[in-house]
Structures are given as C-alpha cells and as structure tokens.
N, C-alpha and C positions, 0 to 999 in steps of 0.2 A: 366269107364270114365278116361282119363288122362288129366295130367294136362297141361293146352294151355293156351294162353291169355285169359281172361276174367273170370277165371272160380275163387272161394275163394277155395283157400287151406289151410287145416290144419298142421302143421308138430309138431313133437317134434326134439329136438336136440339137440348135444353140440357142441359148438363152443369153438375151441381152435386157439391162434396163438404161435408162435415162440418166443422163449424169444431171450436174446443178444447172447447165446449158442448154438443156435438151438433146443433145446427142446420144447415141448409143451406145453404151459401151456393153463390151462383149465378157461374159461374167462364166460363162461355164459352156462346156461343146461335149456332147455325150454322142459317140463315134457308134460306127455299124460294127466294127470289129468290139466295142463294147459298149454294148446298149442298155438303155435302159429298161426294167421289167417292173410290173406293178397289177395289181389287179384292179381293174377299172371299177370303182363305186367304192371299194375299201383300202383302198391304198393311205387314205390318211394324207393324199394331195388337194391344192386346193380344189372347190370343185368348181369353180372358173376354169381351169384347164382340164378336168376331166369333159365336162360339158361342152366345151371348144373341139372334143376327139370323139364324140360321143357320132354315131355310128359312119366314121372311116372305116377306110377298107383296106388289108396290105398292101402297100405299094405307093398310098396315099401322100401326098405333101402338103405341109401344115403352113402357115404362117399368122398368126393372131395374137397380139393381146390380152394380156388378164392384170385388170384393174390392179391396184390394193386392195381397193374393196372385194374384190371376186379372189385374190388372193391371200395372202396372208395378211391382211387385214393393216389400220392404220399403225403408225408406230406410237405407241402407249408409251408419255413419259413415265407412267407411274410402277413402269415395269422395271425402271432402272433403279435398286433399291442398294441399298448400303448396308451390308451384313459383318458381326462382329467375325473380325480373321479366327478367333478361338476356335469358331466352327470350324475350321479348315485342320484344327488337330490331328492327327491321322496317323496310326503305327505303322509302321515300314511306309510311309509316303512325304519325302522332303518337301515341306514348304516351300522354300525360298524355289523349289524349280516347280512347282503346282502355282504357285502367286504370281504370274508374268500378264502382264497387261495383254491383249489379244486372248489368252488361252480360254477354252470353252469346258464350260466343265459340269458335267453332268449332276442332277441332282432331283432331290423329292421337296415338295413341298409340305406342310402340315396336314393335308389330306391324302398324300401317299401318290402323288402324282408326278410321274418322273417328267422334267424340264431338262432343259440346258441353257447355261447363261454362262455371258461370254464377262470378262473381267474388264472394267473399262478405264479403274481409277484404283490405284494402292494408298491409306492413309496409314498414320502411325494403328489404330486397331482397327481398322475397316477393310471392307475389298465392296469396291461400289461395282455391280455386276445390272449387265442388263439382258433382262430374261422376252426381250422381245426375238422374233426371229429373225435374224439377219436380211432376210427381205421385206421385212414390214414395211409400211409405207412406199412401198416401190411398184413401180405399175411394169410388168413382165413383159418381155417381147417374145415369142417362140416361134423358131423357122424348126422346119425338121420334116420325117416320113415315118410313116407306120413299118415296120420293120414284121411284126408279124402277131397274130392272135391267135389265141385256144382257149377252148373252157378250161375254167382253174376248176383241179381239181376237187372233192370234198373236203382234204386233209389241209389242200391250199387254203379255201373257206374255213372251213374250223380255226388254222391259225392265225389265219388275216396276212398272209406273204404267199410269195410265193415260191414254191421249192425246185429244186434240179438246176439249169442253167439258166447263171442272173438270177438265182435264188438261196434261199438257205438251204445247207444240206445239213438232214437232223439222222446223224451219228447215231 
C-alpha cells in the first residue's frame, strides 16, 4: 500500500529548520515508539509535506524540505496585533497566571474561527499577541520512515482525525 489521499499514516521523524546562520537546528523528533498518525490529504498539514509523502510505502525513508512557502506560509507582521487585556476577563481563570509572555492561548476570531496566539509583549492595558504560526517563515527539514498505512475509515472521514491508536478515542 502507498500512501494517497485518504489513507492514515503513521511516520516517525525529525524535524529541523535553519537558524540566523544557516545551520540546522533540531526543533522536534517524533519516535517509533510514538509516532505520528494523520490522514493523508485532511490532516490540516501543510501540503508541501503531504506532497513530499505522497505515494511512499511502509518502510520507506524520507528526507526533504518544505519551503515556507509550501509550508506554513511567510511570517505576517500584521498578525501580531495588540488586544485590550479586558478581554482576558474570565471567571474562575487567574489572569496574572493566563498573561505570561510565551503562553499560547487559544481563541475565536469575529468570524468564529478558532486560532491560537502566543503572547509576545504585556503593556499597562494590552497583551500584544501573535497569531502567526510558530513555524511561519521557516523553511522545514524532514528526515524520518513511513511507519505504516491503512484506509481511514468512514467515521475517520466524517470527522477529519483519526481514531483508535495515535488517535482520538470518542467515549
């Protein structure tokens, strides 16, 4: 079996980008003992790296690049926006430990669109947050092996993940 649209793959990997030097640095390592699972074509990855895996086979070994561009795309300064802290009112949720420079914090936009933006700046009534994604502007390195493939189920399909192991398990 290779891997095509629809089908849940397993991989392991390491994922490296470029520092300011051009060297490599090593940013995340997804093991065999626990791999990664995704349905190939809906996963919501970029599709520079779907494309890159597009029909390997178990057992396979990866090494390839994905752009920014083929990635997560350039880093948008206009994403880094400055929101009043009032927003951040919240019953039973303590500010002063929600407000910590680093923290990522999930949210909707005015069209109902859930994001996540990381906190990058605290003013007397502000919290300057940037809503780009943490690899934006960063061009991917990926070493790694196909670990294993199967057609996703329909219920997989219907919910866009994938369930049982290295999935969600729906209670």
């Amino acid at each position: 079996m290779k891997i095509e649209r629809n089908n849940v793959v397993a991989l392991s990997y390491n994922l490296q980008i470029p520092d300011n030097d051009g060297e490599l640095d090593l940013v995340e390592v997804v093991t065999e003992e626990e791999p990664m699972y995704f349905i190939q074509g809906v996963s919501g990855l970029p599709e520079g790296f779907e494309e890159q895996l597009e029909g390997l086979e178990v057992g396979a070994e990866f090494d390839f690049m994905v752009s920014a561009e083929e990635g997560y795309g350039e880093f948008d300064p206009e994403a880094i926006v400055d929101l009043p802290k009032s927003i951040f009112d919240m019953p039973d949720v303590e500010q002063e430990e929600l407000l910590q420079i680093g923290n990522v914090i999930p949210m909707t936009n005015e069209d109902g669109e859930k994001m996540h933006g990381q906190i990058v700046e605290l003013k007397d009534d502000v919290v300057v947050m940037n809503f780009n994604h943490p690899l934006a502007g960063k061009d991917m390195h990926f070493q790694g092996k196909v670990l294993s493939i199967r057609a996703a189920t329909e219920s997989e399909l219907e919910h866009g993940h994938v369930h049982g192991e290295g999935g969600v398990d729906h209670e």
